[in-house]
C-alpha positions in Angstrom: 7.3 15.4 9.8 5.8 12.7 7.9 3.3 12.7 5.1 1.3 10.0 2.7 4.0 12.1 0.0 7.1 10.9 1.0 8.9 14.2 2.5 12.7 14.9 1.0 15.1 14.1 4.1 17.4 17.0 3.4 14.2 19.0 4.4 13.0 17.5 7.1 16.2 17.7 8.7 16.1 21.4 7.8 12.6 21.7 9.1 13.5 20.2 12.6 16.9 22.3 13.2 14.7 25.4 12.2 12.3 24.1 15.0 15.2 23.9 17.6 16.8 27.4 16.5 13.6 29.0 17.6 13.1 27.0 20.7 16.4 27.5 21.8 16.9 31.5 21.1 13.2 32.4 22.7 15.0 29.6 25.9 11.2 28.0 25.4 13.0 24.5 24.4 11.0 22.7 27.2 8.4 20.1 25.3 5.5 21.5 25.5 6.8 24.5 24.0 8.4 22.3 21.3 5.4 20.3 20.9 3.5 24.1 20.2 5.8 24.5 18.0 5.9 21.6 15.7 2.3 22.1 15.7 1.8 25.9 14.5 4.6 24.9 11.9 2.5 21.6 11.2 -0.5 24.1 10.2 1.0 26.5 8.2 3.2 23.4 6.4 -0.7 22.2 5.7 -1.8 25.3 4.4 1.4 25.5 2.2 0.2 21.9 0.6 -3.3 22.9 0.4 -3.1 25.8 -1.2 -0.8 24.6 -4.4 -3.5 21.0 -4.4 -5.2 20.7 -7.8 -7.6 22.8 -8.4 -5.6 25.3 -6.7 -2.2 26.5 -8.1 -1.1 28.8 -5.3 -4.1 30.4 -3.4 -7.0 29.2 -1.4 -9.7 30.7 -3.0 -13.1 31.0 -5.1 -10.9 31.0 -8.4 -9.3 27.9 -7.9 -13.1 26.4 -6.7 -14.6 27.4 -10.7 -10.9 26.3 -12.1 -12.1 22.7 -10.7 -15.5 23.5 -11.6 -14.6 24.3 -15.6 -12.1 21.4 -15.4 -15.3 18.9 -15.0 -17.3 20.8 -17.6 -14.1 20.7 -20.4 -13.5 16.7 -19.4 -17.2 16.4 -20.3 -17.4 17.8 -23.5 -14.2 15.7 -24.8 -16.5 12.7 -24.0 -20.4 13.7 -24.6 -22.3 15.9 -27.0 -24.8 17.7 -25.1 -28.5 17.7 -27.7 -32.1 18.8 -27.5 -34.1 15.4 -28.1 -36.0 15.6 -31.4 -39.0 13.3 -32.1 -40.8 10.6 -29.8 -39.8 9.5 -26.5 -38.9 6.1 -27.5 -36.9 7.1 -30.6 -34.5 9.7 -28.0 -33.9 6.4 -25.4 -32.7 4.8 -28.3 -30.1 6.7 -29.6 -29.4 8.9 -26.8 -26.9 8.3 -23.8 -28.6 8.4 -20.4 -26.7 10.0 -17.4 -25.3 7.0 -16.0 -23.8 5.9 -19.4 -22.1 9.2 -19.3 -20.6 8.8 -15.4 -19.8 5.4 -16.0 -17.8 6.9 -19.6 -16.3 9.8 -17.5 -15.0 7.4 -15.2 -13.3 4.9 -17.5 -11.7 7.6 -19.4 -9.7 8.8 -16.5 -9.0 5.2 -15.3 -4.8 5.3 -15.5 -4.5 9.0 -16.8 -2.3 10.9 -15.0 -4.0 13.6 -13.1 -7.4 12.4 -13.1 -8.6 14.1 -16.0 -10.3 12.7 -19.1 -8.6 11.1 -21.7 -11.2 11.5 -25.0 -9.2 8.8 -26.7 -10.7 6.2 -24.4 -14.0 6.3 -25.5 -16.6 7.3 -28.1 -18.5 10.3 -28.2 -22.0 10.0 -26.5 -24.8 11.9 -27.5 -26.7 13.0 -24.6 -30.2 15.3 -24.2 -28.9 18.8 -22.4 -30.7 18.4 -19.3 -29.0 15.0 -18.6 -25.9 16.3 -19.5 -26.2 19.5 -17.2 -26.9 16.9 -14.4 -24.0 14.9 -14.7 -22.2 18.4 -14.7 -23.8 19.6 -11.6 -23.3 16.1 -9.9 -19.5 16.1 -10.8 -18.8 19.7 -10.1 -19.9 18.8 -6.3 -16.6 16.5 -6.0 -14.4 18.8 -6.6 -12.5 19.7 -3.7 -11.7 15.6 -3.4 -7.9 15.8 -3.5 -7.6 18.5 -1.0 -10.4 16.8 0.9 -7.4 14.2 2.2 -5.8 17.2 4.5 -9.4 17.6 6.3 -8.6 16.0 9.2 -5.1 17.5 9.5 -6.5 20.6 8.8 -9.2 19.8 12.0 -6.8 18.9 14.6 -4.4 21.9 13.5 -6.9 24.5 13.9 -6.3 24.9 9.9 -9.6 26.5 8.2 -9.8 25.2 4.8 -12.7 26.6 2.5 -15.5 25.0 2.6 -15.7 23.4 -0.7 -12.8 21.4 0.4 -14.3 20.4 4.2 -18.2 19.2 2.6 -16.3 16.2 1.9 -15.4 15.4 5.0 -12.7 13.9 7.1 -12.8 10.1 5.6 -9.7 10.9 3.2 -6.9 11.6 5.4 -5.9 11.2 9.1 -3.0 12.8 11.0 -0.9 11.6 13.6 1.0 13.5 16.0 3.0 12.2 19.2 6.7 12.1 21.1 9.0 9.7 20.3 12.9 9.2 21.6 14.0 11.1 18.8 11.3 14.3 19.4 7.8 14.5 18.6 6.5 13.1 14.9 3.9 14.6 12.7 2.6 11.9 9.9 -0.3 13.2 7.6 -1.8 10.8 5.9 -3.7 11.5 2.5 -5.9 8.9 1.4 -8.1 10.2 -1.4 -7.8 7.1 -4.2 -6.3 9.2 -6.8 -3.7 11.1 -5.4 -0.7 8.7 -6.9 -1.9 10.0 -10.5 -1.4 13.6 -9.9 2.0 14.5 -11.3 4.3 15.8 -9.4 2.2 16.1 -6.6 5.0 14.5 -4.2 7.5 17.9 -5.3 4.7 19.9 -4.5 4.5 18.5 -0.9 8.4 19.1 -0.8 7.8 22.8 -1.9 5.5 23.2 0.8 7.9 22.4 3.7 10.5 24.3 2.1 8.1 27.0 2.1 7.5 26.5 6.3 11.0 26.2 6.3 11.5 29.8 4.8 9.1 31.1 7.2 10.9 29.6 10.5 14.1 31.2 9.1 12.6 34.6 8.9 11.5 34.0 12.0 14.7 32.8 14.1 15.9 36.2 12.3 13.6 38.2 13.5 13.9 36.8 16.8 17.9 36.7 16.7 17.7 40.7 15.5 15.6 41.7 18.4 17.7 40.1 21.0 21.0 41.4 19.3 19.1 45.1 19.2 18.1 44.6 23.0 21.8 43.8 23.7 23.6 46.8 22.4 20.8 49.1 23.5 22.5 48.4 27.2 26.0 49.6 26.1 24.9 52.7 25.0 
């Protein structure tokens, strides 16, 4: 198993003897029962990555969608000061920010932080009227689900279900790969979103993820191994 993250090799050799100790104790080692395999594991490895992707810190769900959400909203306010225009027309355009000014601010103070978020040291503070501010919040809050947004294609082709804040950005972030080779059958997902390199530590959290499928094809070659060891002594009684 591949992946944009480059995968520790300790693991994946882990992850693909786990693969054979199932295969072999159900006696389904044939390839099309391997390749079955490698892709139910493939899923649930995705799901693992998925669920600890920034916004989320462990779990899939509506929490880690407002996490992301208040994330935007705190970035904002180190860079803008939201204000109810006072006086003419013409005298608010002239001191005021407009929306763009802010999203084109937002995006240079992130440029080379790690993680993406704002850095309020690399730029002034903009006054901005409330309701263009609330826009730029709405507008921004719609991205978030980016990062994750990488694994949509992996997530399509593995029968995955991702929530939907994540898929509404589509599959243009990511791709997946997954065919035989002489040495077994390879699975490469490919994460693409611009700003993954800047997430710390977001190539150990890949890592935990397959030693988290790894832990789960363990428990189940144990499983499996128990039954057959039960079934065995059940005929000597």
């Amino acid at each position: 198993m591949n992946a944009s993250c480059k995968l520790n090799p300790e693991f994946q050799k882990a992850w693909r003897a786990a693969i054979g100790d199932i295969a072999s104790l159900t006696g389904k080692d044939d390839p099309e029962n391997i390749h079955k395999l490698v892709q139910q594991s493939a899923g649930r490895f995705l799901k693992n990555v998925a669920a600890i992707t920034p916004p989320a810190i462990g779990t899939l769900d509506s929490a880690a969608k407002a996490r992301g959400e208040q994330a935007v909203l705190d970035d904002l306010l180190k860079i803008a000061i939201p204000v109810t225009a006072v006086g003419s027309p013409r005298a608010a355009r002239a001191v005021l920010a407009t929306a763009q000014d802010l999203m084109d601010t937002h995006a240079s103070a992130r440029s080379g932080v790690a993680g993406g978020r704002v850095n309020p040291r690399n730029s002034k503070k903009l006054f901005i009227e409330q309701s263009a501010f609330n826009r730029v919040v709405a507008d921004l809050q719609k991205r978030v689900g980016w990062l994750a947004a990488g694994l949509n294609a992996a997530a399509a082709k593995l029968g995955v279900r991702l929530p939907a804040w994540i898929t509404r950005h589509g599959e243009k972030f990511g791709r997946i790969e997954v065919r035989a080779t002489d040495a077994g059958i390879l699975v490469r997902i490919t994460q693409n979103v611009p700003y993954t390199d800047d997430v710390k530590d977001y190539s150990r959290k890949w890592d935990f993820a397959l030693q988290k499928e790894i832990k789960s094809l363990l428990a189940q070659a144990k499983h499996i191994a128990d039954k057959k060891c039960r079934k065995a002594q059940a005929r000597f009684r």
